[in-house]
VEXNUDREN-666236 format. One record per residue: z negated, y, x of N, C-alpha, C in turn. Coordinates in Angstrom, 1 decimal, always signed. Each point is the difference from the previous one (the first is absolute). Example, Ala and Ser with C-alpha at 12.3 -4.5 7.8 and 13.67 -1.06 7.14 Angstrom:
BEGIN
-7.8	-5.7	+13.2	+0.0	+1.2	-0.9	+0.0	+1.2	+0.9
+0.7	+1.1	-0.4	+0.0	+1.1	+0.9	-0.8	+1.1	-0.8
//
This chain:
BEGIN
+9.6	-59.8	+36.1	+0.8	+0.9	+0.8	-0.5	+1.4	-0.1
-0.3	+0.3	-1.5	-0.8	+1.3	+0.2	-1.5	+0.6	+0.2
-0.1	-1.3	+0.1	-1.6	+0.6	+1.0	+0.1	-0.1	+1.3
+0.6	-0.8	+0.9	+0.3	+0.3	+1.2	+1.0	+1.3	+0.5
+1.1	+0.6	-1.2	+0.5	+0.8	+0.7	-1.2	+1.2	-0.5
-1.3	+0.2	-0.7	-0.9	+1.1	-0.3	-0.7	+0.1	+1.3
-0.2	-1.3	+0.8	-0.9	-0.4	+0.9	+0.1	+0.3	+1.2
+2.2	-0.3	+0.3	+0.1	+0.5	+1.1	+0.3	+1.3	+0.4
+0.3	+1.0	-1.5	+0.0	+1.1	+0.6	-1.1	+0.8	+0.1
-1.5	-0.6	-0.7	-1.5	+0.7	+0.8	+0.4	-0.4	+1.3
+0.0	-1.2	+0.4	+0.5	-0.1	+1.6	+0.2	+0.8	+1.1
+1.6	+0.2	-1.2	+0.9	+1.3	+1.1	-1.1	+0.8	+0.0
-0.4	+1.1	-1.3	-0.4	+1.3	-0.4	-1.4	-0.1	+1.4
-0.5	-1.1	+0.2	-1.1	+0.1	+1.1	+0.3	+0.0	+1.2
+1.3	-0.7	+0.3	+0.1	+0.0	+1.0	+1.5	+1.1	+0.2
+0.3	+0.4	-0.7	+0.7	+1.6	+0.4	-1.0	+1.3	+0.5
-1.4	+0.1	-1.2	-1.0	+0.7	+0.3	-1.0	+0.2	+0.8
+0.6	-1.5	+0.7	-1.0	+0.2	+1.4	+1.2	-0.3	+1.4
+1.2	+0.5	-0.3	+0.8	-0.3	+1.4	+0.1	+2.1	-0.3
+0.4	+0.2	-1.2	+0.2	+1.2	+0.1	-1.5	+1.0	+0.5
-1.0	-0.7	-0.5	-1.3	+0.7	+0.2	+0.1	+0.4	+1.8
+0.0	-1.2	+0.8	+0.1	-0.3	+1.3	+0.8	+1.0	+0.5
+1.5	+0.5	-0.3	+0.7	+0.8	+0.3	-0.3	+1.3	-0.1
-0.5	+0.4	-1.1	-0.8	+1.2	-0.5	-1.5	+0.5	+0.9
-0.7	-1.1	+0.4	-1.1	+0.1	+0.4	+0.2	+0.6	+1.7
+1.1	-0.5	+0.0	+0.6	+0.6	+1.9	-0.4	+1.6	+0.1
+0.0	+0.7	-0.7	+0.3	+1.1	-0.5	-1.3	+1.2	+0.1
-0.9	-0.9	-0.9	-1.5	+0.5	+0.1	-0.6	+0.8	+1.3
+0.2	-0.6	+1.0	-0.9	+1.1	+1.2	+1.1	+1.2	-0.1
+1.3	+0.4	-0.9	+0.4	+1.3	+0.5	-0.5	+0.9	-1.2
-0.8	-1.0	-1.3	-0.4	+0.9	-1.1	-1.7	-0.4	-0.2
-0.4	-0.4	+0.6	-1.4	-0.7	+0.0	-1.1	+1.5	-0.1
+0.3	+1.5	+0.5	-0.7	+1.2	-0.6	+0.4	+0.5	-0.9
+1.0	-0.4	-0.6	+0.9	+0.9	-1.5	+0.0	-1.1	-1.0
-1.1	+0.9	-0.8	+0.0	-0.7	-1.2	+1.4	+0.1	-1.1
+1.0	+0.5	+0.5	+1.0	+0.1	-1.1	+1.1	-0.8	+0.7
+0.0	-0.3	+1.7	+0.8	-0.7	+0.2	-0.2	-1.3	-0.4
-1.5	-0.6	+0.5	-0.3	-1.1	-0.5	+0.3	-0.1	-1.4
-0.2	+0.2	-1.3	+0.5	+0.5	-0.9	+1.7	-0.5	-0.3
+0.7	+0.7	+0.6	+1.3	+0.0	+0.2	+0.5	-1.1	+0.9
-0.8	-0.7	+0.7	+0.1	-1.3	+0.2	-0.2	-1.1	-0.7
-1.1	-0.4	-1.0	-0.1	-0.8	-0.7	+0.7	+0.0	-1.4
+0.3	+1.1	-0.4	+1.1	+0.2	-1.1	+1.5	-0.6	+0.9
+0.3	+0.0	+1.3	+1.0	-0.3	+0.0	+0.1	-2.0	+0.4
-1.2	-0.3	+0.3	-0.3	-1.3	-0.4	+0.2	-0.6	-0.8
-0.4	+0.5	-1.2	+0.4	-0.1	-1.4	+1.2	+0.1	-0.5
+0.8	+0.7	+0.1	+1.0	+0.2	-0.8	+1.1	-1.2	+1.0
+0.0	+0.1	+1.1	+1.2	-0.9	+0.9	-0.5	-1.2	-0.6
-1.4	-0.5	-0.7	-0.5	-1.7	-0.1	+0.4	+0.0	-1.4
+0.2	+1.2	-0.7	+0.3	-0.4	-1.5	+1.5	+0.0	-0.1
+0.7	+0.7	+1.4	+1.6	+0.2	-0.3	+0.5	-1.5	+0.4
-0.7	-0.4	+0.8	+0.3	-1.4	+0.6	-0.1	-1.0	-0.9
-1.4	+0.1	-1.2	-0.1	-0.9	-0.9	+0.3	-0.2	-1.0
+0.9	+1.3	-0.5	+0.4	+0.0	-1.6	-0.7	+0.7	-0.4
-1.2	+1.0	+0.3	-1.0	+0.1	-1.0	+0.3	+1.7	-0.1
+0.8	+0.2	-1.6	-0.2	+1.4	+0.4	-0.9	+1.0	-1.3
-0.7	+1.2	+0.7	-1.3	+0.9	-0.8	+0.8	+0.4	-0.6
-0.6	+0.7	-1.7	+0.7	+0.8	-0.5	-0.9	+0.4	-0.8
-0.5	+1.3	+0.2	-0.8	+0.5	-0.2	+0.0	+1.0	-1.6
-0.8	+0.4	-0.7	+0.7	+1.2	-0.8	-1.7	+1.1	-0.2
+0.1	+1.3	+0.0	-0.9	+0.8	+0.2	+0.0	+0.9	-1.3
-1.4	+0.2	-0.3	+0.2	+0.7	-1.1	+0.1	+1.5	+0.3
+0.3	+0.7	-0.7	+0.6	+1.7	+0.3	-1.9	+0.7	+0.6
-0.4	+0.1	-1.1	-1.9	+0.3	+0.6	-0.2	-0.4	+1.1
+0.3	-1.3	+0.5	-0.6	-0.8	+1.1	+0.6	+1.0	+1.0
+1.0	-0.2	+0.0	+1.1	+0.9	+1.2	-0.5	+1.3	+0.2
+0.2	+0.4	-0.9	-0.6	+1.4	-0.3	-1.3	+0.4	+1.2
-1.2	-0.3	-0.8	-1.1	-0.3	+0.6	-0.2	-0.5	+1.9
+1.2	-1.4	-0.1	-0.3	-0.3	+1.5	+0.8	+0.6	+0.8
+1.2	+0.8	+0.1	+0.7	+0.7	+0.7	-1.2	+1.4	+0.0
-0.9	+0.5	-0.7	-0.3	+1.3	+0.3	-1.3	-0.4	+1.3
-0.1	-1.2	+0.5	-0.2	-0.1	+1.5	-2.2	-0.5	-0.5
+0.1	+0.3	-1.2	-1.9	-1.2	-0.6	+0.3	-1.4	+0.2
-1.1	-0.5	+0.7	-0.3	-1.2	-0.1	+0.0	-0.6	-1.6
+0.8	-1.4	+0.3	-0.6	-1.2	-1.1	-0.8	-1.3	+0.6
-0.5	-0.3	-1.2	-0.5	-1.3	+0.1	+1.0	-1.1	-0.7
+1.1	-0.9	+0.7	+0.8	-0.7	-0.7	-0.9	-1.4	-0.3
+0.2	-0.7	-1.3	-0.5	-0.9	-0.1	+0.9	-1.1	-0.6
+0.6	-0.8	+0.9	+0.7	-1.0	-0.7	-0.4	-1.0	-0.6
+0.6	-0.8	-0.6	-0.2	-1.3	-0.5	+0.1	-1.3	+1.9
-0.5	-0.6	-0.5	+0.1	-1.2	+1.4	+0.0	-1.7	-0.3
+1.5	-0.5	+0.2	-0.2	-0.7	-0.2	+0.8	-1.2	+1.2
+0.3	+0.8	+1.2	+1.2	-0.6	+1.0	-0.1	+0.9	+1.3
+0.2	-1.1	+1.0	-0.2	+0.8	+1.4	+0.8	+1.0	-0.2
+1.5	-0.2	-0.3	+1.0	+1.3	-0.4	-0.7	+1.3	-0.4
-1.4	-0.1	-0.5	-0.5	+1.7	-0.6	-0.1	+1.0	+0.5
-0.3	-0.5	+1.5	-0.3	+1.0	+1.1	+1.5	+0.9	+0.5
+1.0	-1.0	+0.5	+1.0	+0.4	+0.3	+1.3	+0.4	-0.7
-0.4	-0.5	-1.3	+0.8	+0.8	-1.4	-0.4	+1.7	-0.3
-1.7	+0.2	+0.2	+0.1	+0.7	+0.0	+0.4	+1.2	+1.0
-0.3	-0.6	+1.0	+0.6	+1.0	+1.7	+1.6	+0.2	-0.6
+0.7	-0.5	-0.5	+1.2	+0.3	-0.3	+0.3	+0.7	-1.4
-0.8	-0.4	-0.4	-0.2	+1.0	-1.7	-0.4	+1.6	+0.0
-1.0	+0.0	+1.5	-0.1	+1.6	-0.6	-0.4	+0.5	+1.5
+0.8	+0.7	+0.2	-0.4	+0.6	+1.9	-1.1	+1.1	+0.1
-0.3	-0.1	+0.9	-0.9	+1.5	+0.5	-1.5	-0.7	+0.8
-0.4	+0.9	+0.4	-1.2	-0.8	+1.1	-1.3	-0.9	-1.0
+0.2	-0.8	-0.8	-0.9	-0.6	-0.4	-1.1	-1.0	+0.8
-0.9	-0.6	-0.4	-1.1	-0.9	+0.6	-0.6	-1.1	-1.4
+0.3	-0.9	+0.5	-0.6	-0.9	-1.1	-1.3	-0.8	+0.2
-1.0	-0.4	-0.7	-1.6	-0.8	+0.2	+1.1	-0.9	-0.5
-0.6	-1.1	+1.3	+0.4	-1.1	-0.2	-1.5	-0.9	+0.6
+0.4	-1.7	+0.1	-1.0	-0.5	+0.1	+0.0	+0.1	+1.2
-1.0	-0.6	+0.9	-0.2	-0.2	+1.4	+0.6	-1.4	+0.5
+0.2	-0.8	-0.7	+0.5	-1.3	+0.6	+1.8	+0.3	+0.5
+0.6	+1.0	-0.5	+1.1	+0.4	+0.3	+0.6	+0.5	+1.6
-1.5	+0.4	+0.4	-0.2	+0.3	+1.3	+0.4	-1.5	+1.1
+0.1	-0.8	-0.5	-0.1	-1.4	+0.8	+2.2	-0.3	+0.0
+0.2	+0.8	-0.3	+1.6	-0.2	-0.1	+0.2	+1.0	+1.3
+0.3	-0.5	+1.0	+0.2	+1.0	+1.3	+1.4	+0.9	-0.6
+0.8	-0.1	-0.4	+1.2	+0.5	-0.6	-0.5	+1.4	-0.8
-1.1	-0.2	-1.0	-0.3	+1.1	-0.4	-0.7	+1.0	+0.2
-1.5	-0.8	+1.2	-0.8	+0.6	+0.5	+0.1	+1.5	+0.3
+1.0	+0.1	+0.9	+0.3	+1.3	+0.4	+0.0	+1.1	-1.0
+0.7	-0.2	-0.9	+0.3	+0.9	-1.1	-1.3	-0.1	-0.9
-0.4	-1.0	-0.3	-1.4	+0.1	-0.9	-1.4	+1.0	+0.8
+0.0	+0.0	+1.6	-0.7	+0.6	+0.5	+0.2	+1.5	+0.2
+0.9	+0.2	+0.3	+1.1	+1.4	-0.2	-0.3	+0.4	-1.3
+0.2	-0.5	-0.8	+1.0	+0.8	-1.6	-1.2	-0.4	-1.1
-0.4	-1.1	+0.1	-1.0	-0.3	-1.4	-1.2	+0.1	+0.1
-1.2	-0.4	-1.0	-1.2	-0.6	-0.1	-0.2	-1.7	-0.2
-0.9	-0.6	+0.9	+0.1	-0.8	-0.4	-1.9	-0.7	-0.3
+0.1	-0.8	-1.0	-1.2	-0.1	-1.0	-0.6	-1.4	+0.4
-0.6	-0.2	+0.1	-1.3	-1.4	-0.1	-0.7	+0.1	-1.0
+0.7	-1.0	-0.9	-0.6	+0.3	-1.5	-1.2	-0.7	-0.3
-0.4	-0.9	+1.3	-1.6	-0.8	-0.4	-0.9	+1.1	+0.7
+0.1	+1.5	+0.3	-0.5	+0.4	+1.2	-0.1	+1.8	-1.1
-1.6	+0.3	-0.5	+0.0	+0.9	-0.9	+0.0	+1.4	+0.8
-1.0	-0.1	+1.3	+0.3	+1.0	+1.0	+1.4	+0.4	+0.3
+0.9	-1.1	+0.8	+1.3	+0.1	+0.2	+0.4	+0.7	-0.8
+0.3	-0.5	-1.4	+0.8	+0.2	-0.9	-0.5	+1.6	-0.6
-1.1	+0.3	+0.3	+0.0	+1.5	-0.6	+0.1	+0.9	+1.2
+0.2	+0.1	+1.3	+0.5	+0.3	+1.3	+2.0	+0.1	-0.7
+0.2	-1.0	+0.0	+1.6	+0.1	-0.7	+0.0	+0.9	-1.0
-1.1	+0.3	-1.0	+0.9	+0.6	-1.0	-0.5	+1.7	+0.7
-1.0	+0.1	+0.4	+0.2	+1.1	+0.5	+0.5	+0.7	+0.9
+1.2	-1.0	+1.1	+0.6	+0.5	+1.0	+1.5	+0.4	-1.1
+0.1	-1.2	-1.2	+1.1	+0.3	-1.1	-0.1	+1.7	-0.7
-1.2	+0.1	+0.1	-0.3	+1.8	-0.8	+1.0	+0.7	+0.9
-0.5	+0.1	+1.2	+0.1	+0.3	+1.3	+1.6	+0.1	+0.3
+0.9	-0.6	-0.8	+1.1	-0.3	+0.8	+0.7	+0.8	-1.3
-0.3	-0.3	-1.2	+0.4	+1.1	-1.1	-0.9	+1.2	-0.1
-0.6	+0.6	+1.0	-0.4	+1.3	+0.0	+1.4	+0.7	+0.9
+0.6	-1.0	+1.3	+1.0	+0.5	+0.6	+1.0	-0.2	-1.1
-0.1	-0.2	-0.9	+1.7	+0.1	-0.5	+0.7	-1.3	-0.4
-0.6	-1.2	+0.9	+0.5	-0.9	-0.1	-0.1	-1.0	-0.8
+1.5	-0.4	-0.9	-0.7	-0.9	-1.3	-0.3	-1.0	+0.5
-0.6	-1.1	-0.7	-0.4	-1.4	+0.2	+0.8	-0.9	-0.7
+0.3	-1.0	-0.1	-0.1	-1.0	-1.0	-0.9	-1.2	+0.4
-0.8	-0.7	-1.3	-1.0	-0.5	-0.6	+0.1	-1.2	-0.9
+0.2	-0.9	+0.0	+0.2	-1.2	-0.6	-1.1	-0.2	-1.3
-0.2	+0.3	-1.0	-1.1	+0.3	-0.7	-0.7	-1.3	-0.1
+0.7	-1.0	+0.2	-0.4	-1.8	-0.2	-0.4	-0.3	+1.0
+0.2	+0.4	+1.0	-0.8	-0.5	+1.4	+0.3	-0.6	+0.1
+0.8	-1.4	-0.1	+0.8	-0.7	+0.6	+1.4	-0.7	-0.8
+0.7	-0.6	+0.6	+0.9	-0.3	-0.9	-0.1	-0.9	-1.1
+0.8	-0.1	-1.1	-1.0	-0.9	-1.4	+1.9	-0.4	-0.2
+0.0	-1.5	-0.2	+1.0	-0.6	-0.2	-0.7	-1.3	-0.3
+0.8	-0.6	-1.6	-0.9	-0.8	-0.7	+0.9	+0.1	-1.3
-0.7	-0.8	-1.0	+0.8	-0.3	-1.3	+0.6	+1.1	-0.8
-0.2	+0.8	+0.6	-0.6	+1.7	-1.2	+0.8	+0.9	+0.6
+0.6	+0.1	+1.5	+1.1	+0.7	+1.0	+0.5	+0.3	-1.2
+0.9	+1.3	+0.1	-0.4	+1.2	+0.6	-0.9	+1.0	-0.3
-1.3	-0.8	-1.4	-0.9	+0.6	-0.3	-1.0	+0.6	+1.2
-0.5	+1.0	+0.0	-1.2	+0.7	+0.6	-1.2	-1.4	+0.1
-0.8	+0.3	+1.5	-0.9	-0.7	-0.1	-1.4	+1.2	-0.4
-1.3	-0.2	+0.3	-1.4	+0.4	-0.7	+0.1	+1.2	+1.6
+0.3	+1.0	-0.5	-0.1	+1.6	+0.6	-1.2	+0.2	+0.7
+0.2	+0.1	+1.1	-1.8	+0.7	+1.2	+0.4	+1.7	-0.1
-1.5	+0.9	-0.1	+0.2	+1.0	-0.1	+0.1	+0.6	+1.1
+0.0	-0.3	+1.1	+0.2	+1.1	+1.1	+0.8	+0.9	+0.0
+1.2	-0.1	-0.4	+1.1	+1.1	+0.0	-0.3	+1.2	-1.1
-0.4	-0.4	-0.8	-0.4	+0.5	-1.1	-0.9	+1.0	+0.6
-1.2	-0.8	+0.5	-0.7	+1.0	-0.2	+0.3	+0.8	+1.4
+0.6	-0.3	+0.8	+0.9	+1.5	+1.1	+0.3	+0.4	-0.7
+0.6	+0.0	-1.0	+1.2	+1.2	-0.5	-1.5	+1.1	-0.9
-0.9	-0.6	-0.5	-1.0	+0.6	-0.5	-0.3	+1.1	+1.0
-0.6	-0.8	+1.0	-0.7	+0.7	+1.4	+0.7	+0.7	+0.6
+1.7	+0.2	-0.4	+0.9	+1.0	+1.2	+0.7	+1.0	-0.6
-0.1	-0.2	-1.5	+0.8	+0.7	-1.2	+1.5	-0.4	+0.4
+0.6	-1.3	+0.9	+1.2	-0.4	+0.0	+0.6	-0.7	-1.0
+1.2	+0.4	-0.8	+0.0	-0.8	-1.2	+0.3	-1.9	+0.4
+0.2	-0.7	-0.7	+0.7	-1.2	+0.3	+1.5	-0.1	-0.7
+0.7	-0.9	+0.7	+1.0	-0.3	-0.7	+0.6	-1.2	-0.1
+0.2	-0.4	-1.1	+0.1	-1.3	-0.2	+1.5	-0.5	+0.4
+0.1	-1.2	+0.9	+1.5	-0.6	+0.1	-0.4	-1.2	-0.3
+1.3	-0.2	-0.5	+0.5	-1.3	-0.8	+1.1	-0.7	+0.8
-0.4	-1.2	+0.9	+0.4	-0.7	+0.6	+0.7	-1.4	-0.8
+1.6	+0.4	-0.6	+0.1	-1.2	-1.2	+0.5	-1.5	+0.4
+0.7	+0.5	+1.3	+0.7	-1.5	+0.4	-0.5	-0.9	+1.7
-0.7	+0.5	+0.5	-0.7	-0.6	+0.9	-0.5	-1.5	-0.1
-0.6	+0.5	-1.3	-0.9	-1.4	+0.1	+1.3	-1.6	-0.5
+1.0	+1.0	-0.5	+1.3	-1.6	-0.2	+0.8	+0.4	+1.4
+0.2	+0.4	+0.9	+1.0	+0.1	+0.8	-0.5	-0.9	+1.4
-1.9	+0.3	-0.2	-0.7	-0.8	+1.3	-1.7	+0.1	-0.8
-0.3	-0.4	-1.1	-1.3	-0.1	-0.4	-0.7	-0.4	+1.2
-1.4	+0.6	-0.1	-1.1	-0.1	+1.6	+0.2	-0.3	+1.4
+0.3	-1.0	+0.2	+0.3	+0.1	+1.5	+0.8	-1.0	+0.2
+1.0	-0.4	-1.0	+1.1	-0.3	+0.1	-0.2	-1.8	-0.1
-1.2	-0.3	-0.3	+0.1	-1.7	-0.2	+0.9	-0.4	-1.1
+0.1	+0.5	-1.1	+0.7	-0.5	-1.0	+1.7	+0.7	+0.2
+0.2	+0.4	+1.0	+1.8	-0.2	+0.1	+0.0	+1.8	-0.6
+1.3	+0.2	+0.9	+0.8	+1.1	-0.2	+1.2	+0.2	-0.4
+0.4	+1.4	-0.5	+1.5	+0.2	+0.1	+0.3	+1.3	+0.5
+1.4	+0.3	+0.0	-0.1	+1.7	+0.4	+0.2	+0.8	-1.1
-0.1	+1.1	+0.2	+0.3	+0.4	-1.9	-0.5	+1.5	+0.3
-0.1	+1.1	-1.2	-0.2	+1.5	+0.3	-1.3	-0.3	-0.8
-1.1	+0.9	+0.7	-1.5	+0.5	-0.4	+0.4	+1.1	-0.4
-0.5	+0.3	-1.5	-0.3	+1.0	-0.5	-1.1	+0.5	+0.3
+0.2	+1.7	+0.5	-1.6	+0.5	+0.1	-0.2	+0.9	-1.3
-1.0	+0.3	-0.7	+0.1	+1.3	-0.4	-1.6	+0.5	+0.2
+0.5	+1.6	+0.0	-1.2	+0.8	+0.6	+0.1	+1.1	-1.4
-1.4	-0.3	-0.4	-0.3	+0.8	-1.5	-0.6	+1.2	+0.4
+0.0	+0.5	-1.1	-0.6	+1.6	+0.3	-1.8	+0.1	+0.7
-0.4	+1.0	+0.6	-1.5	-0.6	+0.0	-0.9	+0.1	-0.8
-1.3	-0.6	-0.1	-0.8	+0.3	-0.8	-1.4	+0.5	+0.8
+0.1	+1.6	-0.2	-1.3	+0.4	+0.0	-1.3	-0.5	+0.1
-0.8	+0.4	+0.6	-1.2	-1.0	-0.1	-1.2	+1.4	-0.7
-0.4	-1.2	-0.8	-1.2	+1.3	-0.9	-1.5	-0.8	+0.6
-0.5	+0.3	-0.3	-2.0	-0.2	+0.2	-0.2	-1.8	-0.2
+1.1	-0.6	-0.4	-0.8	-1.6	-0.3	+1.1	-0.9	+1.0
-0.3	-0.9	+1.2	+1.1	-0.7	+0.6	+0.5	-0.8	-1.7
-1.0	-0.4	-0.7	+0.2	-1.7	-0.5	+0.9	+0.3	-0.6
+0.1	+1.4	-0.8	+1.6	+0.7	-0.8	+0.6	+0.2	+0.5
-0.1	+0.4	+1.1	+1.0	+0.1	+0.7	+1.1	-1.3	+0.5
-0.9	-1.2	+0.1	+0.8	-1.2	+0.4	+0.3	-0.1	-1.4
-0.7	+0.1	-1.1	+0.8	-0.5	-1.1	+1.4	+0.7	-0.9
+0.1	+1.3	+0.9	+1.2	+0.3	-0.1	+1.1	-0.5	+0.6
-0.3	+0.2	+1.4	+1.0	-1.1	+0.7	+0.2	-1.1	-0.5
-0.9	-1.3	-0.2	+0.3	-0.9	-0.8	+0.9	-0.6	-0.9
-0.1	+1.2	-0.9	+0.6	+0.4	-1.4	+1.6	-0.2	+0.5
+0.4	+1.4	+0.7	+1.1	+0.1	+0.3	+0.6	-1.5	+0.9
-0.7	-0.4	+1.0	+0.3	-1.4	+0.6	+0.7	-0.8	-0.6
-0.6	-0.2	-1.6	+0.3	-0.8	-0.9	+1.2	-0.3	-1.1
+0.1	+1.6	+0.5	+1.2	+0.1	-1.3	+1.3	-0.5	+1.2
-0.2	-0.6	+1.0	+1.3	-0.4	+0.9	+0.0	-1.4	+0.2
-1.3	-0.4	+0.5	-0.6	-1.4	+0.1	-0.4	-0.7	-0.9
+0.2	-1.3	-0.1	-0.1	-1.1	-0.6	+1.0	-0.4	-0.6
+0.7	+0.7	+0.1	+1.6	-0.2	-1.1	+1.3	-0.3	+1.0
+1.0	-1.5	-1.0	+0.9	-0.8	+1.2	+0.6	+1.6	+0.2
+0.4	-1.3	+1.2	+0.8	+0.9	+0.8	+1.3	+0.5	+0.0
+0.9	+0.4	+0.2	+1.6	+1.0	-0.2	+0.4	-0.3	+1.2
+1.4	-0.4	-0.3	+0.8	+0.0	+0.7	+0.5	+1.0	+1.0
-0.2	+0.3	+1.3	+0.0	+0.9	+0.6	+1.5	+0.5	+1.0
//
């Protein structure tokens, strides 16, 4: 009984997020030149599909972080990834005009298209030209101001070891090298139990903790630099989980 009731609320949660998507998408030709309307459209996608499904963000920010991102500098956020929820946890975790690298197969969801072509980057990671075309339209978008977020795993890693970190790719890293942007590390703690990856193994509703750490500077080496992040990743991950 309780794996079909985990089962049928992925169900709902997909098919709330695509009747509400549909309704939201009506909308688009009045914000399709405003990047903040668009923006302000897909945050409100989000939040009506998590109010509908139980699922509620709850974020916590460290005092430096705030500090820092309110005085109007770009970040590089870098979450953990371990659930489709990452994306739209964090549209709800931390507002302002962001753009996220994501992959290109994402583009094949007509629902998100819009917004991925509008608002993000999107990467062909068998494709070395492509992919350094992306990171340098990503310079490009934090020279305007605008932070990113960066998945440091490149894709999502759900497996015996959840909510451990999977084996770190340096691109973010080394932007923050190449832009003097710091990074900042978020810790994504309950995603991967509320709807781990894409929801084959059963859901529930439940609150996602976000937290957003202070940033870390970037000095002369990406690899220390990811191994700082790391570091910090760890002192959150891998350890059961709390009752939320």
């Amino acid at each position: 009984m309780r794996s079909f009731l985990r089962f049928a609320w992925v169900a709902w949660f997909y098919l709330t997020a695509g009747i509400t998507g549909f309704i939201v998408m009506l909308f688009i030709p009045f914000c399709v030149f405003s990047r903040i309307c668009m923006q302000f459209l897909r945050r409100l996608w989000t939040a009506w599909t998590f109010w509908l499904t139980g699922v509620k963000v709850k974020p916590a920010y460290d005092p430096e972080f705030l500090e820092y991102y309110h005085s109007g500098k770009p970040v590089i956020f870098c979450p953990n990834h371990t659930s489709h929820l990452d994306i739209p946890v964090m549209l709800e975790a931390i507002w302002g005009n962001i753009a996220f690298i994501a992959k290109h197969e994402l583009a094949m969801n007509p629902l998100l298209l819009p917004y991925l072509k509008r608002l993000d980057l999107l990467v062909k990671r068998n494709s070395v030209v492509h992919s350094a075309m992306v990171w340098r339209k990503a310079s490009q978008l934090l020279q305007k101001g605008i932070p990113l977020v960066i998945f440091p795993e490149g894709k999502i890693i759900y497996d015996d070891k959840t909510p451990c970190m999977g084996r770190l790719k340096n691109g973010a890293f080394k932007l923050a090298i190449e832009t003097g942007c710091p990074v900042v590390p978020v810790v994504m703690l309950d995603n991967w139990y509320i709807m781990g990856d894409d929801g084959r193994f059963g859901g529930v509703p439940g609150t996602a903790r976000v937290l957003f750490m202070k940033p870390i500077f970037p000095d002369t080496d990406s690899n220390e630099l990811k191994k700082k992040y790391e570091t910090i990743m760890n002192r959150y991950l891998c350890k059961p989980r709390k009752p939320n």
